[in-house]
C-alpha positions as CSV (number, residue, x, y, z in Angstrom):
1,X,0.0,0.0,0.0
2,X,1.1,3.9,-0.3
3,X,2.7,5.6,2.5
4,X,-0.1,6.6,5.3
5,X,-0.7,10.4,4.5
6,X,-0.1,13.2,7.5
7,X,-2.8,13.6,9.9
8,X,-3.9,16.9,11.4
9,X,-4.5,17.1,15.1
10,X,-8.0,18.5,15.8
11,X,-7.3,21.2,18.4
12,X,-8.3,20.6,22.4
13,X,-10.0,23.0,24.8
14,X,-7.0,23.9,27.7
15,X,-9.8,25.0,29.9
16,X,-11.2,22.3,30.5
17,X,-8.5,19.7,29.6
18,X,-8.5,18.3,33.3
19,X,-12.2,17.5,33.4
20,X,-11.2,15.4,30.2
21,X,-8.5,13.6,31.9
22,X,-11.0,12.8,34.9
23,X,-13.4,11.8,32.6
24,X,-11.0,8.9,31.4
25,X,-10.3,7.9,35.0
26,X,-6.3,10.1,34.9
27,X,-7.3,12.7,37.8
28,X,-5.1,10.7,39.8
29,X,-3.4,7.8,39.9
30,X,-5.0,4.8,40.8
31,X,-8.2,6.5,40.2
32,X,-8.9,3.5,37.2
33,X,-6.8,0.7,36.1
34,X,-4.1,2.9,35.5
35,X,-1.2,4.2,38.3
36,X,1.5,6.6,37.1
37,X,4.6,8.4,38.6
38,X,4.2,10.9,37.6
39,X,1.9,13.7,35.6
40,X,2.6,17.2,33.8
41,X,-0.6,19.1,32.0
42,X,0.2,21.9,29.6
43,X,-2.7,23.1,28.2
44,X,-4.5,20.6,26.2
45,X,-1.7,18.5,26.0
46,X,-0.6,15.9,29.0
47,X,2.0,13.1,29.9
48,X,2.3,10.4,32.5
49,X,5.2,8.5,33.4
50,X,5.9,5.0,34.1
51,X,2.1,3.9,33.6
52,X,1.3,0.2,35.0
53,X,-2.0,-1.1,33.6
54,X,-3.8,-3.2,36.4
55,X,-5.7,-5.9,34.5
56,X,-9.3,-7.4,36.6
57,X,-8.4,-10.8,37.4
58,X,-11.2,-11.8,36.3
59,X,-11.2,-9.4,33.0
60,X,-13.5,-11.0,30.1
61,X,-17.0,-12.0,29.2
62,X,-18.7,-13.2,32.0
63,X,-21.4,-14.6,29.7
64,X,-22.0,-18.8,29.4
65,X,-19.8,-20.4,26.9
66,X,-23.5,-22.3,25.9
67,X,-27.3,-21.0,25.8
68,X,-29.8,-23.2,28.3
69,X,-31.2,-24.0,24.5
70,X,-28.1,-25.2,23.4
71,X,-27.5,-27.5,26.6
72,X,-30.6,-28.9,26.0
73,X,-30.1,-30.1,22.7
74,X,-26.7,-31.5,23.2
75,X,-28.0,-33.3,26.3
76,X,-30.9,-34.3,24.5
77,X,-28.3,-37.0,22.6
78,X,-27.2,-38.3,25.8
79,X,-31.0,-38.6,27.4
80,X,-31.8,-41.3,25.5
81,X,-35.3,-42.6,27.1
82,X,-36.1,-39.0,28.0
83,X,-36.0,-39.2,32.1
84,X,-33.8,-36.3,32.3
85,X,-30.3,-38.6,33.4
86,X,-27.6,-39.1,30.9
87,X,-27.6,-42.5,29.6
88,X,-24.0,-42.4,28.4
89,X,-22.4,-43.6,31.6
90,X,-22.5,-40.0,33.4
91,X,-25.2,-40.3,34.8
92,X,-25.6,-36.6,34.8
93,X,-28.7,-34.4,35.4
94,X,-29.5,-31.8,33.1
95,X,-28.6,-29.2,35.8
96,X,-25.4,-31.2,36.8
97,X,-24.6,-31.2,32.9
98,X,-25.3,-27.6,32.4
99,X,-22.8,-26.3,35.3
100,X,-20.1,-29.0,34.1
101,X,-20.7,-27.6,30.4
102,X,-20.0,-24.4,31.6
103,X,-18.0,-24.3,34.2
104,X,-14.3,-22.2,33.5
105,X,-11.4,-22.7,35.0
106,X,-10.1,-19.9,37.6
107,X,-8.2,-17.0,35.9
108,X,-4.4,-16.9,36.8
109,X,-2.9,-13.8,37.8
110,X,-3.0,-11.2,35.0
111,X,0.5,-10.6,33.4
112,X,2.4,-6.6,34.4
113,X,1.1,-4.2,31.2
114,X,4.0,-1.0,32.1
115,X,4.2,2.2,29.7
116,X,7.1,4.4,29.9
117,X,5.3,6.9,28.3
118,X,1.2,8.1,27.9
119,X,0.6,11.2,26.1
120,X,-2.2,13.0,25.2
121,X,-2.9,16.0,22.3
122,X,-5.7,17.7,22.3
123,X,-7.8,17.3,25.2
124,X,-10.9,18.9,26.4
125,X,-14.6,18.7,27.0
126,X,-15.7,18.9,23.2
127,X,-18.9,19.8,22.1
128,X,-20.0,18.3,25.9
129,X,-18.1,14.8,25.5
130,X,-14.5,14.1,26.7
131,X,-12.1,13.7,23.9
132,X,-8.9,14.2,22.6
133,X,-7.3,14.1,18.9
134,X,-4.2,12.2,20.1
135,X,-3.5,9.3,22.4
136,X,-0.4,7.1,22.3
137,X,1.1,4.8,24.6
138,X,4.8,4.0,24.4
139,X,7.8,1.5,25.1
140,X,5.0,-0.8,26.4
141,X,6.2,-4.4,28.4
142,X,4.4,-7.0,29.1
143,X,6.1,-9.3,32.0
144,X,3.8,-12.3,33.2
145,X,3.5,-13.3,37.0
146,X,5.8,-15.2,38.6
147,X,4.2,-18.9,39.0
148,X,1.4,-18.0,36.7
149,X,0.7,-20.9,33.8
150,X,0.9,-18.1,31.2
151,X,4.4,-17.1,31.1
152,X,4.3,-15.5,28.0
153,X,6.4,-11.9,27.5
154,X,7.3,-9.4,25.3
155,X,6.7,-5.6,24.3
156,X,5.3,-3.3,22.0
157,X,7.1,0.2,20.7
158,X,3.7,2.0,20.3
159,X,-0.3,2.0,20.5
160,X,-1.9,5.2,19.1
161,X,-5.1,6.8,18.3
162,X,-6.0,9.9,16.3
163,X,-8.7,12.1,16.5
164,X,-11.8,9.7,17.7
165,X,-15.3,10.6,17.3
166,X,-16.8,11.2,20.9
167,X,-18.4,7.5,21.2
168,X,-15.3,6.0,20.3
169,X,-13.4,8.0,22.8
170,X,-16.2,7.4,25.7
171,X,-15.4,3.5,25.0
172,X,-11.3,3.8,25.3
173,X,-13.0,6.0,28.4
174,X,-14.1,2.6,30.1
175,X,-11.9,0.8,29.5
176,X,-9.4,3.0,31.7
177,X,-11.9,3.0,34.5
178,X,-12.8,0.5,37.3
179,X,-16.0,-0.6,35.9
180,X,-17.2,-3.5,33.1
181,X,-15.6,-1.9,29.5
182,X,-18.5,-0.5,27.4
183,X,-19.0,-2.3,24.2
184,X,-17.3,-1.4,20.9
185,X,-19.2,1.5,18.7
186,X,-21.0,0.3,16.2
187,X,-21.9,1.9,13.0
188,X,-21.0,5.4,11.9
189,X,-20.6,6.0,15.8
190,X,-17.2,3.8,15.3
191,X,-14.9,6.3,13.5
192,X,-11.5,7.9,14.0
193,X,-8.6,9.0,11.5
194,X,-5.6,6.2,12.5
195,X,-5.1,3.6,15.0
196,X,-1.6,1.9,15.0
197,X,0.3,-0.2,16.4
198,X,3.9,-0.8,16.2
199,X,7.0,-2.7,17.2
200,X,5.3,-5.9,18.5
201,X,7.8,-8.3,20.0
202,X,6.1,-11.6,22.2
203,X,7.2,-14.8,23.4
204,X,4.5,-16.7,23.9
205,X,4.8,-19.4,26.5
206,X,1.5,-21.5,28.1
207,X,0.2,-24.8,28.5
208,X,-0.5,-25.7,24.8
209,X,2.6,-24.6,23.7
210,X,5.2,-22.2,22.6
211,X,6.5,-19.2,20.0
212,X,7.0,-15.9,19.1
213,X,4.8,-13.1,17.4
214,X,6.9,-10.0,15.8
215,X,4.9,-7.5,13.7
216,X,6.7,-4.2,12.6
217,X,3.4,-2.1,12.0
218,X,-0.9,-2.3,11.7
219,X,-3.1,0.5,11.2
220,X,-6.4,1.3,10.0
221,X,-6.7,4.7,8.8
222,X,-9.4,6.7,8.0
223,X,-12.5,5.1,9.5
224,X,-15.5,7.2,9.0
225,X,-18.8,6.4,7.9
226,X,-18.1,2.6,8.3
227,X,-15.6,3.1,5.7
228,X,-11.8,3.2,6.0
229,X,-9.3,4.8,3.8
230,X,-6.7,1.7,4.4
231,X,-5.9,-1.0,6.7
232,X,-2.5,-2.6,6.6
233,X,0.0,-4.6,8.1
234,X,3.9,-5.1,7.6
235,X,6.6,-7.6,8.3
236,X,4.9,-10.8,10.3
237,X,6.2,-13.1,11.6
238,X,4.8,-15.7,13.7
239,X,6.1,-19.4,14.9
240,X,4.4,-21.7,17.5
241,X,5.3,-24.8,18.5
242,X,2.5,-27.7,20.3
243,X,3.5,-31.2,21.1
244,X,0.6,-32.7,19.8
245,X,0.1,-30.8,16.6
246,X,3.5,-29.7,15.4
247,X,4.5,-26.5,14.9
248,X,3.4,-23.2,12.7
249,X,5.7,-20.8,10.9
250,X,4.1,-18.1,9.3
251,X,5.9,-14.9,7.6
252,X,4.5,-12.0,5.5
253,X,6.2,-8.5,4.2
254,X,2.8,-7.0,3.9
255,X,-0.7,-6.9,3.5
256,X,-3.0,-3.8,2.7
257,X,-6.4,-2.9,2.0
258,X,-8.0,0.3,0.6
259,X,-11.0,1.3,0.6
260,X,-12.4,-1.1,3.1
261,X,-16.8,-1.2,3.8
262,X,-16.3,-2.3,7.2
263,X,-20.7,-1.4,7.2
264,X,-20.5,-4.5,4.6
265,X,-18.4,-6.8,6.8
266,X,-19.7,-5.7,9.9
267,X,-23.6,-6.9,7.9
268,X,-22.1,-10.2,7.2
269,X,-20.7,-11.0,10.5
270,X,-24.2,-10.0,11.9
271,X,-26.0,-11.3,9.3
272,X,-27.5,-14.0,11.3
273,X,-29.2,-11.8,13.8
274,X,-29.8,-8.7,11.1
275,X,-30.1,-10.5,7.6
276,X,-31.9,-8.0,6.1
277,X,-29.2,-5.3,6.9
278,X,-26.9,-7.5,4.7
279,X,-29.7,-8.2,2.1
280,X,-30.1,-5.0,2.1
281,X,-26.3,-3.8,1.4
282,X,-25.9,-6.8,-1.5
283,X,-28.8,-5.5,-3.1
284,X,-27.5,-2.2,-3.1
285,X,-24.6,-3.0,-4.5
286,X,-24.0,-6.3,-5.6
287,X,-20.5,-6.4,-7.0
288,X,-19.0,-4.9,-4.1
289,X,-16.1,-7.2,-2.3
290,X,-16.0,-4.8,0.4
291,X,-12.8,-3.3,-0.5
292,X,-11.1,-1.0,-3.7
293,X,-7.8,-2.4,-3.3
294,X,-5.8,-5.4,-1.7
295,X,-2.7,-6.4,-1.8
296,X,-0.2,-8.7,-0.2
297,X,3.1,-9.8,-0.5
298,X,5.5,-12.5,0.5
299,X,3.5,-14.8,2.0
300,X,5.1,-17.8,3.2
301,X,3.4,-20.7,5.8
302,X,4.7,-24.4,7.0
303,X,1.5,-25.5,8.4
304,X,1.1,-29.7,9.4
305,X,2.6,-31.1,6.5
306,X,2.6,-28.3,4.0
307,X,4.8,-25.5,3.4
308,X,2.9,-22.7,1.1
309,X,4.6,-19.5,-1.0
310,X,2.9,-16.7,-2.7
311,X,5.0,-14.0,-3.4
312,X,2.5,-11.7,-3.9
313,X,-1.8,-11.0,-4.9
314,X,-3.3,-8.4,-6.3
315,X,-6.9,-7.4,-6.6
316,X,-8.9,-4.0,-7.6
317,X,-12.4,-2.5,-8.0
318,X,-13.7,0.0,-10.3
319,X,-17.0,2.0,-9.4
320,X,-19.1,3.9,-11.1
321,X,-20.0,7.8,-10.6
322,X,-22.2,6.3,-8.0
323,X,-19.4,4.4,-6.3
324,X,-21.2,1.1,-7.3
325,X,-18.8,-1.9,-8.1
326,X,-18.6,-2.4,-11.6
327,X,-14.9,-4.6,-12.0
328,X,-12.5,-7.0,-10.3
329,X,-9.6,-7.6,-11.5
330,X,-7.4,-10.2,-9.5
331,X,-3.7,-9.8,-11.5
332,X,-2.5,-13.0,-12.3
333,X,-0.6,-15.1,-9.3
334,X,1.3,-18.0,-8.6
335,X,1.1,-20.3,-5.3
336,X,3.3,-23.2,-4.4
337,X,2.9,-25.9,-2.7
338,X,5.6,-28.3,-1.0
339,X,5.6,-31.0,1.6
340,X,7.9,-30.2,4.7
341,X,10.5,-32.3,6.0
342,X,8.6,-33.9,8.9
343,X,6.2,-36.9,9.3
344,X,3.2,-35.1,8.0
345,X,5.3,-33.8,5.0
346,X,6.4,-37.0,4.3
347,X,3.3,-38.6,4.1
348,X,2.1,-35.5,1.2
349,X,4.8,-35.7,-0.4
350,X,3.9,-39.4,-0.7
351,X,0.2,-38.3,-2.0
352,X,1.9,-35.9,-4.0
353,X,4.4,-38.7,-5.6
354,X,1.3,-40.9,-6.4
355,X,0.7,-38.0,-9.2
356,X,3.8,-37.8,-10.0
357,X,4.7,-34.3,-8.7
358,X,7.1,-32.8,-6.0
359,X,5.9,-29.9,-5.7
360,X,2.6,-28.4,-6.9
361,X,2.2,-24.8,-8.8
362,X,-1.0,-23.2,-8.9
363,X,-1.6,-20.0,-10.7
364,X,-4.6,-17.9,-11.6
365,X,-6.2,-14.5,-12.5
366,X,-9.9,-13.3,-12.6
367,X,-12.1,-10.3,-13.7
368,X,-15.6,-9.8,-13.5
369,X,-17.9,-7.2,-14.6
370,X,-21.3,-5.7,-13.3
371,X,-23.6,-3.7,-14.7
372,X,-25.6,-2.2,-11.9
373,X,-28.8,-1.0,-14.2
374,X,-29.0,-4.3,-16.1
375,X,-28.3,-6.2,-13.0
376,X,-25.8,-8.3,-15.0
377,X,-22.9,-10.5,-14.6
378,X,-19.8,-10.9,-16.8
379,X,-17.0,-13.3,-16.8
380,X,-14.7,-12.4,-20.1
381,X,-13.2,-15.4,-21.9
382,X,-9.9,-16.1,-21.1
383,X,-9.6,-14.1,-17.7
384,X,-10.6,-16.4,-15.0
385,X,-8.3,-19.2,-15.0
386,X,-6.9,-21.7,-12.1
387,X,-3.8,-23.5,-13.8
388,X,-1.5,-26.3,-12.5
389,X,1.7,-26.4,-13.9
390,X,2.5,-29.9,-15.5
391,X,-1.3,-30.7,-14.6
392,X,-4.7,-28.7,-16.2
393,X,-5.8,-25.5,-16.9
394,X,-9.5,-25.0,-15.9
395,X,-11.2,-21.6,-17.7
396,X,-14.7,-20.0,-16.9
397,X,-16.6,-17.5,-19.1
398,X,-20.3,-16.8,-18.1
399,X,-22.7,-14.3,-18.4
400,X,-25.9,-14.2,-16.1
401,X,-28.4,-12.3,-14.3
402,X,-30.2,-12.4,-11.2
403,X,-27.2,-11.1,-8.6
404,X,-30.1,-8.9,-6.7
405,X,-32.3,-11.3,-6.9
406,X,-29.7,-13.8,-5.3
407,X,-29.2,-11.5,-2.6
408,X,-32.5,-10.9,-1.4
409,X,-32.9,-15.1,-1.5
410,X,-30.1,-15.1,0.8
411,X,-32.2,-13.7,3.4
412,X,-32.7,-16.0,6.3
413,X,-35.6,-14.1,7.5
414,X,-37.4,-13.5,4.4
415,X,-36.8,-17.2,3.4
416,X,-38.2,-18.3,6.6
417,X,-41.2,-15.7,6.0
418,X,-42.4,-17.0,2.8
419,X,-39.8,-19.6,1.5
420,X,-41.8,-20.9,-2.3
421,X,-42.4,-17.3,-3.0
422,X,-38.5,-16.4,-2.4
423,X,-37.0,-19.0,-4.4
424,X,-39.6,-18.6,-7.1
425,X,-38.6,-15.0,-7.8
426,X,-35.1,-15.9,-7.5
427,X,-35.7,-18.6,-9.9
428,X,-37.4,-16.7,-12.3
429,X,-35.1,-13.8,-12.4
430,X,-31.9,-15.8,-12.6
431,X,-30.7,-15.8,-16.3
432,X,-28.3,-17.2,-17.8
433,X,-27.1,-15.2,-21.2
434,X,-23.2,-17.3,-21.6
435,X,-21.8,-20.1,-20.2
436,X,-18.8,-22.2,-20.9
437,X,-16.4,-24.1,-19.0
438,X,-13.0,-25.5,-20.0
439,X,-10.5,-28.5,-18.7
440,X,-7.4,-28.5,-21.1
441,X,-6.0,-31.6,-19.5
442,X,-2.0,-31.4,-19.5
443,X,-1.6,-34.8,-18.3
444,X,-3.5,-34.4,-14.7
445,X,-6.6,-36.6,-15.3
446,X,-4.4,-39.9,-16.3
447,X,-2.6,-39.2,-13.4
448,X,-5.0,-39.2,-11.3
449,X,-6.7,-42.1,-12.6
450,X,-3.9,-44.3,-12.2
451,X,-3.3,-43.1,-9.2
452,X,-6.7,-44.2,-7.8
453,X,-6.3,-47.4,-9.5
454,X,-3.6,-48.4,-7.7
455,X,-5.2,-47.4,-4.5
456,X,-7.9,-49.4,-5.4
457,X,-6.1,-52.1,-7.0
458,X,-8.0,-51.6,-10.3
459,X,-7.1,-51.5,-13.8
460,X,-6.6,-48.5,-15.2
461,X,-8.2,-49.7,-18.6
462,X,-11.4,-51.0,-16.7
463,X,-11.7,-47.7,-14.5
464,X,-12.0,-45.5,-17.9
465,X,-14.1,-48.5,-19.5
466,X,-16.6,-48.3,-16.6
467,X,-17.1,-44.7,-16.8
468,X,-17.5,-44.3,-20.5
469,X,-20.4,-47.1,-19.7
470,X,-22.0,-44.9,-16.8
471,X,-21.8,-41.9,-19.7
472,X,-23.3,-44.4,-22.1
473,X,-26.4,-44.8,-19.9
474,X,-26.9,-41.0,-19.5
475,X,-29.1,-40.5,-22.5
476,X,-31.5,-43.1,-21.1
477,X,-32.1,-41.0,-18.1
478,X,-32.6,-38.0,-19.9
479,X,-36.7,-38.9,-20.1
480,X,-37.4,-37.2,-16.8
481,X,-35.0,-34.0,-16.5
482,X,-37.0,-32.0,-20.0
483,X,-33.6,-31.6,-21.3
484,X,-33.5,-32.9,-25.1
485,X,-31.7,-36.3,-25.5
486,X,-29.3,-34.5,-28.1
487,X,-28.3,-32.4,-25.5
488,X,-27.0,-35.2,-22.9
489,X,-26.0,-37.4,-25.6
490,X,-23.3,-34.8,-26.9
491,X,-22.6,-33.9,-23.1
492,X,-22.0,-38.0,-22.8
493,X,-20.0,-38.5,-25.7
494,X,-17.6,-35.6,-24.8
495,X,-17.3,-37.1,-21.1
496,X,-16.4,-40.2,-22.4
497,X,-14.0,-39.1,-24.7
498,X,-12.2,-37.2,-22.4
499,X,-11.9,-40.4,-20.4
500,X,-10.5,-42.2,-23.2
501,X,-8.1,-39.6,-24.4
502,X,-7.7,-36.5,-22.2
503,X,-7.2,-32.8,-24.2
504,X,-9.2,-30.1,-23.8
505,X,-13.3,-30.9,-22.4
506,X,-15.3,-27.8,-23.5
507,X,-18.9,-27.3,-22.4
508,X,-20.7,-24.3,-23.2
509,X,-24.1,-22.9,-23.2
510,X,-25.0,-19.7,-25.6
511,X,-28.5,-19.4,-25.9
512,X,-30.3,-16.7,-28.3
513,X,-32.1,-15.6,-25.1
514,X,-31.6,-15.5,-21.6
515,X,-32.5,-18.6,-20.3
516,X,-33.8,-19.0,-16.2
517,X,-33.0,-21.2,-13.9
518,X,-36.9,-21.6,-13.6
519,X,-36.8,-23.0,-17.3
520,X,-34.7,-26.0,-16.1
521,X,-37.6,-26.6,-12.8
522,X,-40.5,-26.6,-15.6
523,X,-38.7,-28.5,-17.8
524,X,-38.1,-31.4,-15.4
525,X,-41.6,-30.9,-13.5
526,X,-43.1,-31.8,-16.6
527,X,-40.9,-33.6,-19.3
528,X,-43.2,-34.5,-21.7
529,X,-44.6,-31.1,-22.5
530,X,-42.5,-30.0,-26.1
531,X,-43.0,-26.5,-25.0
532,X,-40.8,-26.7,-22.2
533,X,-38.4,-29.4,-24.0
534,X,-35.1,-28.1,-23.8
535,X,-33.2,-28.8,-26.7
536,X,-29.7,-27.8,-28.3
537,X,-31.2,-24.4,-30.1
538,X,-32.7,-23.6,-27.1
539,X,-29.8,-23.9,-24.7
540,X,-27.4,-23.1,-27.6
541,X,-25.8,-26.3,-25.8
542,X,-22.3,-28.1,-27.3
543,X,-19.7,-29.8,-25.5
544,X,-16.9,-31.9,-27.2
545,X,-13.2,-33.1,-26.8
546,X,-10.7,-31.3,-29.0
């Protein structure tokens, strides 16, 4: 990503500066979680010294880990003649069950959060709500307690945060004072220019295992209006070891979004108890990703028996004057695969060996275009691609409609409310315009088949033998689907071809009108009506073996 742009300081109110600082629990020390040396206020600027962070014992959610629903229905399994005692050998009551379920374990002494530094720009009572346009906490150690479980360590070089709008700073308010934290803003009420963090260094040491975390830098920059200008990271690097499930090395230069809808992600994750705040977003703009830009480099991960490269991805949006998602593009990448030198990574790289490779190459690229007014879809020939080197190249072209329609279907809520009625109009306003898919077969598929045979102890000759019979009897069955004989017979004989004598499988669908997916349900629903016969100059339907 670009380098972050300069941020101006909104200015403070020195009058009433203290009444800020009490506000956020800093009158005195001790007065909240925090306890300082020392103090010095200079207008609407202050600093504290040598700032120790006293962490609840019993900081966290203090909710269930399971609903009295959910308890129910997992005890339900173990009630097996319904007299409310488990029959699985327990002999647990549904109370007793409950409390075991969840019960938590005590929490061990918190670990020693210090600051050498807390500073503050910009402080006052503004517009009736304590804020500030700068926080930032610096040369920050963490130091676990001695005979705590949790030994883990390390430090951070800085935490900051510029100007935040008055709900965001109310809610950095709590969490300084001695009370339950308030919960995160949500919406528009969430916004500030920058938060960063930088300089992480942790060694992490408990009882399921141990490692290290290092980050040089995260931000995200420019949140307002559930929308932020970038989000980033740089230079990760993170290894943990467990004695039971090996260990996990993962390293990235940098990752970076622009342009990020955090309203649209924020939808999805609540989707399930808001669905039609999602349904409402996707219909309002259906192409959207939820980003403009995003971008990573040197990414590499050894994760079981797999170690994983991609030196870098590279996606992009273009909107319309009304900001409406019109294009991907996803620039054409590369990922490799390799098995590790350990027992997992012996055992892929046997699976691997079985197809003849030692390593496997994927690469791809996409680009899809929307038009918004038309409500259509467009996957151009030749730009959305998976490819294995030594192995296949699998390419997509379609062209459909429907995409709002598809959105408001995905509705939970207004499926449950009238389900037929949903999927009909989503059914009848699905079109498809284009559609072909292509498997140029680079010597994958024989591979693979003879691998399988050997698995199975089969002959290689009778595996491709049996299929081309299965393909054989596919015309047969094409009575009660509406679809015209022609149509599976040609889909058939290109299968079976392919089977025979791999090259390139084609199968593509061009009809002179749009055809909906509710065509296919009438066609099948009733298969003897001509009418709704589907035949090749309807589908515009070929398929072949070249």
């Amino acid at each position: 990503m670009s380098k972050l742009s300069d941020v101006s300081l909104r200015k403070g109110d020195a009058a009433t500066a203290s009444q800020a600082l009490a506000a956020f629990s800093l009158a005195e020390s001790g007065s909240g979680i925090l306890t300082f040396d020392s103090r010095d206020i200079n207008g609407d600027k202050a600093v504290f010294t040598n700032v120790i962070l006293s962490i609840p014992r019993d900081a966290g959610s203090s909710d269930p880990l399971y609903t009295e629903e959910e308890i129910a229905e997992l005890f339900s399994y173990m009630d097996y003649d319904g007299d409310g005692i488990a029959d699985d050998g327990s002999e647990m009551t549904l109370e007793e069950y409950s409390a075991s379920m969840n019960a938590t374990e005590p929490a061990g002494p918190p670990p020693v959060v210090k600051a050498a530094k807390l500073e503050f720009d910009g402080l006052g009572m503004i517009n009736g709500a304590a804020n500030f346009s700068l926080m930032r906490l610096s040369d920050i150690s963490v130091t676990p307690v001695e005979g705590s479980e949790d030994q883990s360590r390390g430090t951070v070089g800085t935490i900051e945060l510029i100007n935040p709008s008055p709900e965001t700073a109310a809610w950095v308010a709590s969490l300084f004072g001695q009370g339950e934290p308030a919960d995160l803003p949500e919406g528009a009420a969430l916004s500030f220019d920058r938060w960063a963090i930088k300089d992480v260094d942790l060694d992490i040491v408990d009882a399921s295992g141990t490692g290290g975390f290092e980050l040089a830098s995260f931000y995200i920059d420019g949140l307002k209006e559930e929308k932020a200008g970038k989000l980033g990271l740089s230079k990760l690097n993170f290894q943990f070891s467990e004695e039971t499930s090996g260990d996990v090395n993962i390293t990235l230069d940098g990752f970076g979004l622009a342009g990020l809808d955090y309203g649209l992600i924020a939808a999805a994750a609540n989707s399930s108890a808001d669905p039609a705040a999602m349904t409402e977003a996707m219909q309002a703009d259906p192409g959207n990703p939820g980003f403009d830009a995003a971008l990573m480099k040197g990414l590499k991960a050894d994760i079981v028996g797999a170690s994983i490269d991609m030196a870098s991805f590279n996606s992009y949006v273009g909107r319309d004057g009304q900001g409406r998602a019109t294009k991907i593009t996803t620039d054409p990448f590369t990922l490799t695969v390799a098995a590790r030198d350990n027992p997992d990574g012996e055992q892929f790289a046997g699976a691997l060996a079985t197809l003849g490779y030692e390593t496997l190459t994927l690469s791809g690229a996409g680009e899809q275009l929307y038009d918004p007014d038309a409500d259509v879809v467009t996957l151009p020939k030749g730009k959305n691609y998976w490819q294995l080197n030594d192995g296949f190249k699998l390419d997509v072209s379609a062209k459909y409609e429907g995409s709002k329609a598809l959105a408001a279907a995905s509705s939970a809520a207004q499926l449950e409310a009238n389900p037929d009625a949903m999927m009909e109009a989503m059914m009848s306003k699905l079109a498809f315009h284009q559609f072909e898919i292509s498997f140029a077969d680079k010597g994958f598929f024989n591979r693979a088949l003879n691998a399988y045979a050997a698995q199975s102890g089969e002959d290689p000759a009778n595996l491709r033998a049996q299929i081309s019979g299965v393909m054989a009897m596919a015309p047969m069955m094409a009575g009660s689907t509406g679809i015209d004989v022609a149509v599976v017979t040609e889909l058939a004989t290109a299968i079976s071809s392919f089977v025979q004598d791999p090259k390139t499988l084609t199968i593509s669908m061009a009809p002179q009108t749009p055809v909906t997916a509710q065509t296919f349900v009438d066609a099948a629903s009733n298969p003897s009506d001509p009418a709704k016969k589907l035949d090749k100059a309807k589908l515009g339907f070929s398929a072949g073996n070249k």
